[in-house]
C-alpha positions as CSV (number, residue, x, y, z in Angstrom):
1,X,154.1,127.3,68.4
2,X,150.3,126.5,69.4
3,X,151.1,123.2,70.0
4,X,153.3,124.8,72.9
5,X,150.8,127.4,73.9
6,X,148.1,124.4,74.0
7,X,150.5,122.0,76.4
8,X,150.8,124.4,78.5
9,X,147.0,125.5,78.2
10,X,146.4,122.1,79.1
11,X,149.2,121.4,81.8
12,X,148.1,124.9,83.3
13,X,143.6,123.1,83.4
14,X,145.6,120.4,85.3
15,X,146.6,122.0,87.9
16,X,143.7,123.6,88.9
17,X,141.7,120.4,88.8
18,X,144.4,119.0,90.7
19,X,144.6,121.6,93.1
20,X,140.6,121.8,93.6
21,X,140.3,117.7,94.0
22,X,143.1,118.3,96.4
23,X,141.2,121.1,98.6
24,X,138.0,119.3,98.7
25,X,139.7,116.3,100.3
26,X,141.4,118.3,102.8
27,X,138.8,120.7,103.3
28,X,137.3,118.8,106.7
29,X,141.4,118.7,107.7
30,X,141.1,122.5,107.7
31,X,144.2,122.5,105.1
32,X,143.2,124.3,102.2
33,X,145.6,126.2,99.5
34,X,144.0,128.8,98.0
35,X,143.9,128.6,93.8
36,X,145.5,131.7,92.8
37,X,148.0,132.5,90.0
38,X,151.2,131.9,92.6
39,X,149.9,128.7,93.5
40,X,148.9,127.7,89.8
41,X,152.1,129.0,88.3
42,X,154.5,127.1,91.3
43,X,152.6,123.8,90.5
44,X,152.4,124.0,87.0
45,X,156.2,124.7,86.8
46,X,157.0,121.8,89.9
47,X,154.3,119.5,89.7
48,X,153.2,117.4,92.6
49,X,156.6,118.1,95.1
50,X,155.6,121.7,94.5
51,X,152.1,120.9,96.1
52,X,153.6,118.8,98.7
53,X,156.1,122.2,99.8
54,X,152.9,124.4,99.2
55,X,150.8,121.6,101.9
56,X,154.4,121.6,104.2
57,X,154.4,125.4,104.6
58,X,151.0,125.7,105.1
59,X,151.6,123.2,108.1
60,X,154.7,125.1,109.6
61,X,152.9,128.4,109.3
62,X,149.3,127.3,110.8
């Protein structure tokens, strides 16, 4: 059981250094995704295709 809670601990730190590396290599593009708990949780869950929806919406919407 805390090996579950721990991979997903773990999985969960991931994604937010994956999300802030990703931000501050688009941040002179102007196409920044704010790190919040939807955006954490969607990633988390999906991965990388659910960053890659996350930077397509943000493109249809802006």
């Amino acid at each position: 059981m805390i090996k579950k809670i721990f991979k997903v601990l773990k999985r969960l730190v991931l994604t937010c250094f994956l999300l802030y590396g990703y931000n501050l290599i688009a941040a002179p593009l102007g196409v920044i995704i704010p790190i919040n708990i939807i955006t954490l949780v969607f990633i988390t869950l999906f991965g990388v295709p659910a960053l890659c929806g996350f930077i397509a919406i943000f493109l249809i919407a802006f």
